[in-house]
PDB file of N, CA, C, O and CB in Angstrom:
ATOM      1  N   UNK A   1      -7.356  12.743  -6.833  1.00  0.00           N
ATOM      2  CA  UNK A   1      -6.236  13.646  -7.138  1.00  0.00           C
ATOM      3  C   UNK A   1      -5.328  13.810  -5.918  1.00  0.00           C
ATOM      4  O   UNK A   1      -6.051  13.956  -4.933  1.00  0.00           O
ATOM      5  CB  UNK A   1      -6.761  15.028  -7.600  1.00  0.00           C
ATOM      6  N   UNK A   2      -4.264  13.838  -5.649  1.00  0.00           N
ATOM      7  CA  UNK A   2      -2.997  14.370  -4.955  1.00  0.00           C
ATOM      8  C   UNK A   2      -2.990  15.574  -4.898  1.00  0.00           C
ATOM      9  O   UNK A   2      -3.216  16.288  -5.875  1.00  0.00           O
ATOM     10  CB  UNK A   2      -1.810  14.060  -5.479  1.00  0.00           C
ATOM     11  N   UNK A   3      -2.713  16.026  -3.665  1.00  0.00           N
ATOM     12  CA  UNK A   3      -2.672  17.308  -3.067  1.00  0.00           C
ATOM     13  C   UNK A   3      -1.140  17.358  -2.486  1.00  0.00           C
ATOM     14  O   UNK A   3      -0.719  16.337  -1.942  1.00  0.00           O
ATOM     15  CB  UNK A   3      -3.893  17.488  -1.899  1.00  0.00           C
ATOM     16  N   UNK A   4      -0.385  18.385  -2.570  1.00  0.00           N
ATOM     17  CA  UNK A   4       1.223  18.558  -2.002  1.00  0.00           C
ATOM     18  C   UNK A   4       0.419  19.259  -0.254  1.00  0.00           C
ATOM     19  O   UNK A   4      -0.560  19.997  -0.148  1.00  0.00           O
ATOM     20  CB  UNK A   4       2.627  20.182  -3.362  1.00  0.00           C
ATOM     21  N   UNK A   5       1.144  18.770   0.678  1.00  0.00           N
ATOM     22  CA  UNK A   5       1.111  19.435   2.062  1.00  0.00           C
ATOM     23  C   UNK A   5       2.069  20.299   2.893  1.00  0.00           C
ATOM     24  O   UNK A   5       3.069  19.981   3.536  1.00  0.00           O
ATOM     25  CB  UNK A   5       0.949  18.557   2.787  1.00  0.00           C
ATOM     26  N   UNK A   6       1.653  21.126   2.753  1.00  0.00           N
ATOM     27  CA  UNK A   6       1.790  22.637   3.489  1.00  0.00           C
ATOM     28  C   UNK A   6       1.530  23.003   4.829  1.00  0.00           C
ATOM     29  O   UNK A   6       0.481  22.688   5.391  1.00  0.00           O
ATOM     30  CB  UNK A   6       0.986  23.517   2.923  1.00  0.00           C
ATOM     31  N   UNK A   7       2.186  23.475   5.220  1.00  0.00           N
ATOM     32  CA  UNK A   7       2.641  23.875   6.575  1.00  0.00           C
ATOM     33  C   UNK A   7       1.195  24.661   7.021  1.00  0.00           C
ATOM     34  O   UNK A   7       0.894  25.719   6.468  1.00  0.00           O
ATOM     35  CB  UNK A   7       4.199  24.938   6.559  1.00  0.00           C
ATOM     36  N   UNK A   8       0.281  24.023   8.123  1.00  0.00           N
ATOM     37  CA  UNK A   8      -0.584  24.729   8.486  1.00  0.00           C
ATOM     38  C   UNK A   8      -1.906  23.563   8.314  1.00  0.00           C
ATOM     39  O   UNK A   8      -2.735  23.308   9.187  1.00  0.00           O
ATOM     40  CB  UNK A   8      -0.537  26.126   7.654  1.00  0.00           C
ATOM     41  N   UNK A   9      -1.851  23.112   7.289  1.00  0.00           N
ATOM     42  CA  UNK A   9      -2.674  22.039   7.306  1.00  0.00           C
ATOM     43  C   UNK A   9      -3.043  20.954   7.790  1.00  0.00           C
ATOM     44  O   UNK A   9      -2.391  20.049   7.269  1.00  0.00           O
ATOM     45  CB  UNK A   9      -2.650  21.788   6.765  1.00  0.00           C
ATOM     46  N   UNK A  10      -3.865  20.529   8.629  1.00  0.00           N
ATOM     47  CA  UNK A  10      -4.178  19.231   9.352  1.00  0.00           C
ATOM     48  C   UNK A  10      -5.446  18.008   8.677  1.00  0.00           C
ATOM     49  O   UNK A  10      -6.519  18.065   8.076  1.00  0.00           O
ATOM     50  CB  UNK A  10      -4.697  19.813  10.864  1.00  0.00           C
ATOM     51  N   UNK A  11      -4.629  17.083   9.157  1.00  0.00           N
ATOM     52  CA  UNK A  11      -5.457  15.854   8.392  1.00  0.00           C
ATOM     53  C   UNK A  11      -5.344  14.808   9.563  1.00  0.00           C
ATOM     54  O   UNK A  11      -4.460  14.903  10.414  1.00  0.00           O
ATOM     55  CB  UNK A  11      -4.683  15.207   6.739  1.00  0.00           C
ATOM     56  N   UNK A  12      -6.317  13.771   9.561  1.00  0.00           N
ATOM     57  CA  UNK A  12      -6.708  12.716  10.081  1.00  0.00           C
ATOM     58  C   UNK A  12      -6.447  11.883  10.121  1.00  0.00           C
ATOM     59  O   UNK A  12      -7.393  11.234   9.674  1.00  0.00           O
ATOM     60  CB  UNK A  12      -7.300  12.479  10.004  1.00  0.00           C
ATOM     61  N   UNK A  13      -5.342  10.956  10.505  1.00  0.00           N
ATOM     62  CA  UNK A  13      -5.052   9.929  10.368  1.00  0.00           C
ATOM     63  C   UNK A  13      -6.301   8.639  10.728  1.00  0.00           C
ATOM     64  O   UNK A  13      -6.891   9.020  11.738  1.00  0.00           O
ATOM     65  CB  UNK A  13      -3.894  10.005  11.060  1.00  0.00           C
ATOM     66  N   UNK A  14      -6.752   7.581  10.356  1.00  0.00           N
ATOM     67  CA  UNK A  14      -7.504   6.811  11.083  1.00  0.00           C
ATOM     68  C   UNK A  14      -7.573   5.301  10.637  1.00  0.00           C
ATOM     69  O   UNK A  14      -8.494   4.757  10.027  1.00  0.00           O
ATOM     70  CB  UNK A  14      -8.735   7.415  11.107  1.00  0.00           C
ATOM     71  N   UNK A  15      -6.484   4.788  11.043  1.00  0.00           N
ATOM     72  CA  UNK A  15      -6.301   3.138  10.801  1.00  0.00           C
ATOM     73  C   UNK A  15      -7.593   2.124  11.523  1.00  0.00           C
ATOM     74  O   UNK A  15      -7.901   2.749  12.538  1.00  0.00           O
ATOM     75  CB  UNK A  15      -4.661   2.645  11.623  1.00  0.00           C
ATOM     76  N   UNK A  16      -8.160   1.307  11.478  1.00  0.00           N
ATOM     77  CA  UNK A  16      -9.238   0.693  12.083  1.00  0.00           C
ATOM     78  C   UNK A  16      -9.141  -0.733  11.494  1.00  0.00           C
ATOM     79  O   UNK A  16      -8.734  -1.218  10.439  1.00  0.00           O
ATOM     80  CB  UNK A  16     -10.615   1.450  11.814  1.00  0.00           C
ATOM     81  N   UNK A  17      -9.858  -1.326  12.977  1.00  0.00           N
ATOM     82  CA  UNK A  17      -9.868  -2.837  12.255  1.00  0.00           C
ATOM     83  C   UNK A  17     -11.743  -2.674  12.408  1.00  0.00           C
ATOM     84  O   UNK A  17     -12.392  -1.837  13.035  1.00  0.00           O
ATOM     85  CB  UNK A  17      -8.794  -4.573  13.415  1.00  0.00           C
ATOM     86  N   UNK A  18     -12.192  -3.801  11.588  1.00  0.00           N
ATOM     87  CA  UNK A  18     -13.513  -4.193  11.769  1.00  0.00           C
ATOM     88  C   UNK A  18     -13.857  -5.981  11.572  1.00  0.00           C
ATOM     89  O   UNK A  18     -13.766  -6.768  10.630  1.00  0.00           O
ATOM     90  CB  UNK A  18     -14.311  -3.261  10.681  1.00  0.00           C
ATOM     91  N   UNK A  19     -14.131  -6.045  12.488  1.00  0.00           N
ATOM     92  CA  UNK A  19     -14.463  -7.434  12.755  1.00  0.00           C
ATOM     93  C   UNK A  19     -15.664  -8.270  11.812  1.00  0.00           C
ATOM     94  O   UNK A  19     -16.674  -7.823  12.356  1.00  0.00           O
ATOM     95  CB  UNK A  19     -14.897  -7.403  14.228  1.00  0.00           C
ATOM     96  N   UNK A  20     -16.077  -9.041  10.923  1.00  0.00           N
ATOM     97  CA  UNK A  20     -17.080  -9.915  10.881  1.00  0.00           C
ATOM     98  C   UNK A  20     -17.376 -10.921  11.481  1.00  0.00           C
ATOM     99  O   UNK A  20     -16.577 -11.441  12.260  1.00  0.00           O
ATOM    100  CB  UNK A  20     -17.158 -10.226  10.095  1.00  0.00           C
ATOM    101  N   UNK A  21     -18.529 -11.395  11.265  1.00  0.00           N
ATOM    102  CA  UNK A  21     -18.805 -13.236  11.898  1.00  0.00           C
ATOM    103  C   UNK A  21     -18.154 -13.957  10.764  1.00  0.00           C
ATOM    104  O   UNK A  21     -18.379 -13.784   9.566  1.00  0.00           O
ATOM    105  CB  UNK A  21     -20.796 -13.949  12.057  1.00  0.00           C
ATOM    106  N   UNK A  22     -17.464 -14.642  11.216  1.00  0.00           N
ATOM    107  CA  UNK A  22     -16.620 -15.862  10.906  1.00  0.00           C
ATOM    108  C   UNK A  22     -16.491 -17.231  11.414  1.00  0.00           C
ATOM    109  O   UNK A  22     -17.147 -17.428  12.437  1.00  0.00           O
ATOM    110  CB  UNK A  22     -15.601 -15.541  11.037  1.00  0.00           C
ATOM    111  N   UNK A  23     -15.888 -18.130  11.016  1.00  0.00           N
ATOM    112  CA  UNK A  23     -15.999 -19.442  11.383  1.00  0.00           C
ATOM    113  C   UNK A  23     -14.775 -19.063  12.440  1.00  0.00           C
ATOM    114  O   UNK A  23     -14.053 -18.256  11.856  1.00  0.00           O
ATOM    115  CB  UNK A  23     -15.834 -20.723  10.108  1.00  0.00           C
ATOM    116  N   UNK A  24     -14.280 -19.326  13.732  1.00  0.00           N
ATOM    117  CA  UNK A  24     -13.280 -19.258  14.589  1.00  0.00           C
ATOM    118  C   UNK A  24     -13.142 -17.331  15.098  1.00  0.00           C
ATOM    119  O   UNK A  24     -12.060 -16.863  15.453  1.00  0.00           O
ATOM    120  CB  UNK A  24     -11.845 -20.034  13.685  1.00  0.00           C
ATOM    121  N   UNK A  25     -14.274 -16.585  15.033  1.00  0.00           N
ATOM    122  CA  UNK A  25     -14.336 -15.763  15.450  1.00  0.00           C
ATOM    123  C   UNK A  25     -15.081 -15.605  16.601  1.00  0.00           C
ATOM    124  O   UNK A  25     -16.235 -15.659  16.174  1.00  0.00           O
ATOM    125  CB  UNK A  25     -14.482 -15.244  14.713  1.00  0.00           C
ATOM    126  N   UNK A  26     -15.152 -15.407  18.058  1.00  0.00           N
ATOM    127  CA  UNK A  26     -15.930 -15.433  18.850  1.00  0.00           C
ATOM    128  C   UNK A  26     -17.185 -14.670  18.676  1.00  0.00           C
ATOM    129  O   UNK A  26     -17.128 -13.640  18.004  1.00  0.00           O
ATOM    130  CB  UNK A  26     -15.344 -15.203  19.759  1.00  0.00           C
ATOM    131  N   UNK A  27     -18.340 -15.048  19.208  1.00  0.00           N
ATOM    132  CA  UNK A  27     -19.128 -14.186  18.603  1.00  0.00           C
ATOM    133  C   UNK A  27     -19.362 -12.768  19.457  1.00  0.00           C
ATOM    134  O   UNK A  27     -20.082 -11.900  18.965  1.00  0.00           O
ATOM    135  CB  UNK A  27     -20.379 -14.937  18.330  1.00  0.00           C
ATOM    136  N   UNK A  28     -18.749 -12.576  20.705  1.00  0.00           N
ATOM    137  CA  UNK A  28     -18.600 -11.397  21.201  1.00  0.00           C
ATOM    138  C   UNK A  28     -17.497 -10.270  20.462  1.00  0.00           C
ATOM    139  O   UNK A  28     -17.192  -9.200  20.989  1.00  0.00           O
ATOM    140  CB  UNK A  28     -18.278 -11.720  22.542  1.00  0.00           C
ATOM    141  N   UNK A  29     -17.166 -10.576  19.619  1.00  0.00           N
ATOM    142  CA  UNK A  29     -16.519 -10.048  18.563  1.00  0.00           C
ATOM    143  C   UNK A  29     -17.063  -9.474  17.154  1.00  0.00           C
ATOM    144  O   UNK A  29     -16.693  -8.676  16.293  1.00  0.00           O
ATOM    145  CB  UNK A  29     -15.776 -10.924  18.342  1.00  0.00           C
ATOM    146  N   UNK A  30     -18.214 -10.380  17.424  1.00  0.00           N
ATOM    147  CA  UNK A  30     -18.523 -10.281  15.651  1.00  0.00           C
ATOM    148  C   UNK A  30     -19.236  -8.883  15.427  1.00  0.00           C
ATOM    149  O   UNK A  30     -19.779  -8.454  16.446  1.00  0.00           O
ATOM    150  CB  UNK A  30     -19.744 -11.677  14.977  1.00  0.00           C
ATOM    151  N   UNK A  31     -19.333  -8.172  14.419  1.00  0.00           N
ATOM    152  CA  UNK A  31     -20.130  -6.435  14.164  1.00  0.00           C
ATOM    153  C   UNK A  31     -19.103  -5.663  15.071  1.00  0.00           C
ATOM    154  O   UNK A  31     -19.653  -4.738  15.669  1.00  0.00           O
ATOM    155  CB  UNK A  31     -22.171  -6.133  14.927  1.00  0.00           C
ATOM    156  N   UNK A  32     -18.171  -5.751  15.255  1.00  0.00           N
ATOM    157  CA  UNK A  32     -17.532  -4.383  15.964  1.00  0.00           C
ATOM    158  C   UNK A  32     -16.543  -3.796  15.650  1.00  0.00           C
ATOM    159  O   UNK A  32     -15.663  -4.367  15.004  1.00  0.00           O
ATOM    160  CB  UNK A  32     -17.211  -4.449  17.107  1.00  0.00           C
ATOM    161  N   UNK A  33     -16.469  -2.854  15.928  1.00  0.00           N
ATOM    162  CA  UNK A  33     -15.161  -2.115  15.464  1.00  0.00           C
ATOM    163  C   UNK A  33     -14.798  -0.933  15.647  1.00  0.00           C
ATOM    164  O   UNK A  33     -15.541  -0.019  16.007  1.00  0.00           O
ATOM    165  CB  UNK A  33     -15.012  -2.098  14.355  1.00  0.00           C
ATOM    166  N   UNK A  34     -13.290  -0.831  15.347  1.00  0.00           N
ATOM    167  CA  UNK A  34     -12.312  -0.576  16.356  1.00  0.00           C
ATOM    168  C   UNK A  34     -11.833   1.089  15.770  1.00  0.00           C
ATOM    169  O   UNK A  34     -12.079   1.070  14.564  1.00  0.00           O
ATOM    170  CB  UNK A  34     -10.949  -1.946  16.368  1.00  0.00           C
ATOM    171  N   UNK A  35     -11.325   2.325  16.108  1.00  0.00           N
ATOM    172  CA  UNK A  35     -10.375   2.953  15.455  1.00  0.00           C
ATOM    173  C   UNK A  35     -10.101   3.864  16.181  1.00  0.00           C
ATOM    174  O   UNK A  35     -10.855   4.522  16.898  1.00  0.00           O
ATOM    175  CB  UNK A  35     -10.596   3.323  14.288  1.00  0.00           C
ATOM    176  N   UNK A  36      -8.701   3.970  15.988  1.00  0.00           N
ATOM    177  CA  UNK A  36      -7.903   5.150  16.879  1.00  0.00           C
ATOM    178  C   UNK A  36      -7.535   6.095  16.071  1.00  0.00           C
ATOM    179  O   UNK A  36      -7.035   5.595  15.063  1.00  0.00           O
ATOM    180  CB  UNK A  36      -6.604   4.743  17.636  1.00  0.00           C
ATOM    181  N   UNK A  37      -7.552   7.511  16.037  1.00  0.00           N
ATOM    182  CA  UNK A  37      -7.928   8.316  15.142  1.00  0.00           C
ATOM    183  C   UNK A  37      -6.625   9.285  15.744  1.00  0.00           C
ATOM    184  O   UNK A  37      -6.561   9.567  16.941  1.00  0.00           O
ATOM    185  CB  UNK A  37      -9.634   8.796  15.132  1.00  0.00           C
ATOM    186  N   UNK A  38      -5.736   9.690  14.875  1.00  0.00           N
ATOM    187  CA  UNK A  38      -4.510  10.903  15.268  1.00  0.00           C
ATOM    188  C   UNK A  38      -4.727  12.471  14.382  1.00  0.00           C
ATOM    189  O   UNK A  38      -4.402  12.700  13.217  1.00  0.00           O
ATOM    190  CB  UNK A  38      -2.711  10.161  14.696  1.00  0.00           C
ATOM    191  N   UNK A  39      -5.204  13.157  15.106  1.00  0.00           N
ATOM    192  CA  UNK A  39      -4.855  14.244  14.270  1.00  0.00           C
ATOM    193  C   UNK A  39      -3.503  15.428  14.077  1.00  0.00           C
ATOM    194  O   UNK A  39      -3.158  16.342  14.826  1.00  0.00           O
ATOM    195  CB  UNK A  39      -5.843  14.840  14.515  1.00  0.00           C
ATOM    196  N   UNK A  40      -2.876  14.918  12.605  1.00  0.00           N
ATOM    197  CA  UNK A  40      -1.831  15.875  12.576  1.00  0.00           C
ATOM    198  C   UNK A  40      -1.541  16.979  12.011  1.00  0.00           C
ATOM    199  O   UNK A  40      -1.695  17.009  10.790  1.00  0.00           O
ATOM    200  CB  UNK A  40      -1.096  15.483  12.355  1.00  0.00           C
ATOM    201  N   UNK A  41      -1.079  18.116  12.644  1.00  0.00           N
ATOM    202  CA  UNK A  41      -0.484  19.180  11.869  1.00  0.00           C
ATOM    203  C   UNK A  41       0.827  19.095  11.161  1.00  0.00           C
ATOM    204  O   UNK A  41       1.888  18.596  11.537  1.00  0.00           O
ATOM    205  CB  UNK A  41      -0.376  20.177  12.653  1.00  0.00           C
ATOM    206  N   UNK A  42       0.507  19.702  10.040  1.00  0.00           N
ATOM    207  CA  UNK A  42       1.637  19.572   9.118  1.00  0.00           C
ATOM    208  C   UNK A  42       2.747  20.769   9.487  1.00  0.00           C
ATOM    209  O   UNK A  42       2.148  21.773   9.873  1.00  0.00           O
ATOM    210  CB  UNK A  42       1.064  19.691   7.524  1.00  0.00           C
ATOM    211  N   UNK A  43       3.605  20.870   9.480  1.00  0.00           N
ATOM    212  CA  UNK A  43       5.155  21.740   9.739  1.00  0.00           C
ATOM    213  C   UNK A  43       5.953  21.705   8.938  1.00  0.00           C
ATOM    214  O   UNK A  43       6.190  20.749   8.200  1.00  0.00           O
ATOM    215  CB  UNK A  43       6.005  21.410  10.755  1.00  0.00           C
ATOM    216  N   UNK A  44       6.572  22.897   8.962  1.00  0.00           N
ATOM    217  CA  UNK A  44       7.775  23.018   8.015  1.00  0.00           C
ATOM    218  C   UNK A  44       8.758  22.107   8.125  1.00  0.00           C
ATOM    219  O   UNK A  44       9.449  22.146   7.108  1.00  0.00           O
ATOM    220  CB  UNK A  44       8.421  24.199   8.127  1.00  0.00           C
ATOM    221  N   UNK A  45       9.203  21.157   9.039  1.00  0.00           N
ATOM    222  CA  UNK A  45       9.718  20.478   9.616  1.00  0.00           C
ATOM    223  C   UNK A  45       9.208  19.090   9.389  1.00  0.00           C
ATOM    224  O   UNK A  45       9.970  18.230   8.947  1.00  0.00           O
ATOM    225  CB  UNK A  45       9.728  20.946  10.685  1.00  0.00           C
ATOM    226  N   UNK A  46       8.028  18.841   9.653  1.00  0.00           N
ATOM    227  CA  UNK A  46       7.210  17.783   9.422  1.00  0.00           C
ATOM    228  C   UNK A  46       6.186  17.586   9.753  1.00  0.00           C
ATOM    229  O   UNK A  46       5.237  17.838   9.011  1.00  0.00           O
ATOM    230  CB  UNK A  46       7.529  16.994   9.649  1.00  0.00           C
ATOM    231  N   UNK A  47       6.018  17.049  11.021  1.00  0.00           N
ATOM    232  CA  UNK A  47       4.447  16.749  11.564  1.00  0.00           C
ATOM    233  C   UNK A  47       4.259  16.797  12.568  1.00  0.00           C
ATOM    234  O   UNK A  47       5.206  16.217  13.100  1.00  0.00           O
ATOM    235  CB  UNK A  47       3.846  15.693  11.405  1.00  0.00           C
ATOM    236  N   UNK A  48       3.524  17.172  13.380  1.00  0.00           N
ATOM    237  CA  UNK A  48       2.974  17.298  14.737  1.00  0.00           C
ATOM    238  C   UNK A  48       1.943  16.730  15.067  1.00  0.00           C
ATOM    239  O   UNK A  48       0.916  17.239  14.619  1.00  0.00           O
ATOM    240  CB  UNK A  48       2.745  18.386  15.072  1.00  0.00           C
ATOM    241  N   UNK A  49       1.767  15.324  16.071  1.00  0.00           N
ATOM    242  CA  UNK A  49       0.850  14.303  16.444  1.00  0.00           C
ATOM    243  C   UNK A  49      -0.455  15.572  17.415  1.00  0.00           C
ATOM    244  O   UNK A  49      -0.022  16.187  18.390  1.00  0.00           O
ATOM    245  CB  UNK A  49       1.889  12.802  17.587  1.00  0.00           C
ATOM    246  N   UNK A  50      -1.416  15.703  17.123  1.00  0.00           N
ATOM    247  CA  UNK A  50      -1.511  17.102  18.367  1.00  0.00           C
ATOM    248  C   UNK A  50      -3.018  15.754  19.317  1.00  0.00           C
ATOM    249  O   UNK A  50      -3.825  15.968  20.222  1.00  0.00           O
ATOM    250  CB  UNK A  50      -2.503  19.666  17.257  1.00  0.00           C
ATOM    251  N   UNK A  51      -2.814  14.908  18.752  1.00  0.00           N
ATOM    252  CA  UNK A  51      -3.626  13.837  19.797  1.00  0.00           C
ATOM    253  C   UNK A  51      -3.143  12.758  20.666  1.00  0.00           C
ATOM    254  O   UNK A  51      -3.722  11.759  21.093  1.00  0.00           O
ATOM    255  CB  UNK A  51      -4.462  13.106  19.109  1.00  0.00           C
ATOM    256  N   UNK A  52      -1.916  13.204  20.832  1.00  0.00           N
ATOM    257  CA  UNK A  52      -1.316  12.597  21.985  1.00  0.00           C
ATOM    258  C   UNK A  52      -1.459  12.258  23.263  1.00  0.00           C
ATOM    259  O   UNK A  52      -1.324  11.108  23.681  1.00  0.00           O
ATOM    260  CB  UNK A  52      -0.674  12.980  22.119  1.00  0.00           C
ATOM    261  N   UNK A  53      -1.690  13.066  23.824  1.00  0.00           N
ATOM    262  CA  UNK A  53      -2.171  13.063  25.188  1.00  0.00           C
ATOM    263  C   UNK A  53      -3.626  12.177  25.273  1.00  0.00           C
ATOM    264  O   UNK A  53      -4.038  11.763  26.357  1.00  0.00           O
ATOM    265  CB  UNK A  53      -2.362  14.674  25.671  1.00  0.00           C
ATOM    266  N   UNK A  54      -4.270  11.964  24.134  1.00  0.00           N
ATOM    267  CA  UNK A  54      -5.692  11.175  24.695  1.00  0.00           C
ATOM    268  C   UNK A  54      -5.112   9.805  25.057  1.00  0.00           C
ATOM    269  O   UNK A  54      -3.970   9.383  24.870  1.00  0.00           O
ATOM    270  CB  UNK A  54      -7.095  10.978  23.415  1.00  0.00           C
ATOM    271  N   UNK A  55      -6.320   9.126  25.699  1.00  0.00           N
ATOM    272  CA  UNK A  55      -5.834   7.712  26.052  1.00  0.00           C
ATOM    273  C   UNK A  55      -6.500   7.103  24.685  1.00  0.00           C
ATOM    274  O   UNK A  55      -7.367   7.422  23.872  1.00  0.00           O
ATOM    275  CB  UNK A  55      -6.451   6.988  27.713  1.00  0.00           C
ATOM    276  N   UNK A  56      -5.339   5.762  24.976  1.00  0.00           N
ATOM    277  CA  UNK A  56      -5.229   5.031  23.954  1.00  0.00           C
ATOM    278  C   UNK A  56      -5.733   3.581  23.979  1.00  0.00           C
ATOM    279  O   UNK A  56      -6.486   3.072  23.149  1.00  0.00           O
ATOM    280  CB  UNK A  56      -4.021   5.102  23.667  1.00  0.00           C
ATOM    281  N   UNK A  57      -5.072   2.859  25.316  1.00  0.00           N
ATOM    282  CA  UNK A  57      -5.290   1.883  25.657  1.00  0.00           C
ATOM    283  C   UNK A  57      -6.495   1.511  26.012  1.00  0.00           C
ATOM    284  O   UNK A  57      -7.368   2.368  26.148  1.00  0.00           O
ATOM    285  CB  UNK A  57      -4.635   1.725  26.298  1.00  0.00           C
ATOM    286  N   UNK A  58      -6.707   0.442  26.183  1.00  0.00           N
ATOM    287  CA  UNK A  58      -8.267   0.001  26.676  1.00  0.00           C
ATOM    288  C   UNK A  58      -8.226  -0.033  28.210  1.00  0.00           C
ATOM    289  O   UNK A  58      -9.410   0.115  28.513  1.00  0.00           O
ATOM    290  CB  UNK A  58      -8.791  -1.637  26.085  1.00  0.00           C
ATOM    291  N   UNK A  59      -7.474  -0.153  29.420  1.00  0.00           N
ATOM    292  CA  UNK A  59      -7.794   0.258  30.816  1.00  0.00           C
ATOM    293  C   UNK A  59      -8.072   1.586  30.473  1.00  0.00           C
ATOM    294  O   UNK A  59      -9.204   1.962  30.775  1.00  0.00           O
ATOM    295  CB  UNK A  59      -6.663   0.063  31.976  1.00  0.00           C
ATOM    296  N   UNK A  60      -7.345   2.390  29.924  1.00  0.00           N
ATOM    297  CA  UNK A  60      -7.312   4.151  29.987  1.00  0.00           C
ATOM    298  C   UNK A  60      -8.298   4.344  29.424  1.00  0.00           C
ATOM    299  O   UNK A  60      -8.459   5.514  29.771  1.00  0.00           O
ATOM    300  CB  UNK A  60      -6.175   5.073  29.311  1.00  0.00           C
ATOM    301  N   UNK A  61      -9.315   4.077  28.664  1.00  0.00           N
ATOM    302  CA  UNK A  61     -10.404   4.552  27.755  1.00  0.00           C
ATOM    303  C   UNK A  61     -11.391   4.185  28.607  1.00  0.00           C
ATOM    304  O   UNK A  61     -12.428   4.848  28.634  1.00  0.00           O
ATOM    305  CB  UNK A  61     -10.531   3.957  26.274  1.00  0.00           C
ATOM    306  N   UNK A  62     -11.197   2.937  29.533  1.00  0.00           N
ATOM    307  CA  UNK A  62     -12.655   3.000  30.213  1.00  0.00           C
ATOM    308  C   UNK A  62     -12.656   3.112  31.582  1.00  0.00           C
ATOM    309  O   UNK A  62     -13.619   3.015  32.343  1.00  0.00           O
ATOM    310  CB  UNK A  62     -13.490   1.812  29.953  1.00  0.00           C
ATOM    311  N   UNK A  63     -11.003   3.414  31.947  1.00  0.00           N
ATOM    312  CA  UNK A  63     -11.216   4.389  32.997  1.00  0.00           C
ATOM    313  C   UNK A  63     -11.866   5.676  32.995  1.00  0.00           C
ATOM    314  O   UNK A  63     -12.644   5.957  33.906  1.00  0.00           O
ATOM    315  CB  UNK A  63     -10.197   4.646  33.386  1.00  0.00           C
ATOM    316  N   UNK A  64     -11.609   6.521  32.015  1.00  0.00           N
ATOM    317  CA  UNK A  64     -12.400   7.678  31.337  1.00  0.00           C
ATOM    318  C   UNK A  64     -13.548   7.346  31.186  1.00  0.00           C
ATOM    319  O   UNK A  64     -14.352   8.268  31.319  1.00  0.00           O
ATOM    320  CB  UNK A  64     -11.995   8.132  30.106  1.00  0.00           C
ATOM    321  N   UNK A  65     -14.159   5.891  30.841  1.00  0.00           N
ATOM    322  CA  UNK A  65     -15.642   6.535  30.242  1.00  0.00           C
ATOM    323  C   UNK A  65     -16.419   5.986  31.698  1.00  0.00           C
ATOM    324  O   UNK A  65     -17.640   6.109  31.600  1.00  0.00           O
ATOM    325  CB  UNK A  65     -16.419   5.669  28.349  1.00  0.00           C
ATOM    326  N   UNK A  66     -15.964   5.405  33.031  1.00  0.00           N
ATOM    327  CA  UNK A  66     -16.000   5.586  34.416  1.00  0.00           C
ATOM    328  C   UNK A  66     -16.291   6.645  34.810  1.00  0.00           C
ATOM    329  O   UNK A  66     -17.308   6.586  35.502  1.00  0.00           O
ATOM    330  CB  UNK A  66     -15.050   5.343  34.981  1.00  0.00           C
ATOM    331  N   UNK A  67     -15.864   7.684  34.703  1.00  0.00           N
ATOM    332  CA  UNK A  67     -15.911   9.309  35.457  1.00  0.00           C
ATOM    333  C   UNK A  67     -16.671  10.081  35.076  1.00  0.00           C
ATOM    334  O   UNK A  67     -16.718  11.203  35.582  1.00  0.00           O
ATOM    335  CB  UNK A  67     -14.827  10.159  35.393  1.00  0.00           C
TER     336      UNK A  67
END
């Protein structure tokens, strides 16, 4: 069912890839997977990304998981 969105409400965005074993897939690749996850608030206006500030990239993520 469809739900209309209202100001106040937050939802999850979460696009992901996932890898199988394949013929021309390396196999340091194969079983893994991936997803970057945004959580937004909804506004009268529109939307508010409120996971911005995390890192995104892969230097920045494992500079973080370094410390």
């Amino acid at each position: 069912p469809s739900r209309v969105l209202k100001p106040g409400m937050v939802l999850t965005i979460e696009p992901g890839i996932y890898v199988r074993p394949a013929k021309g897939v390396p196999k340091e690749f194969w079983n893994i997977g991936i997803r970057i996850e945004d959580d937004a608030l909804v506004t009268a206006k529109g939307c508010e990304l409120m996971t911005r500030g995390v890192p995104v990239k892969a230097d920045e993520i494992e500079a973080l998981m370094r410390e």
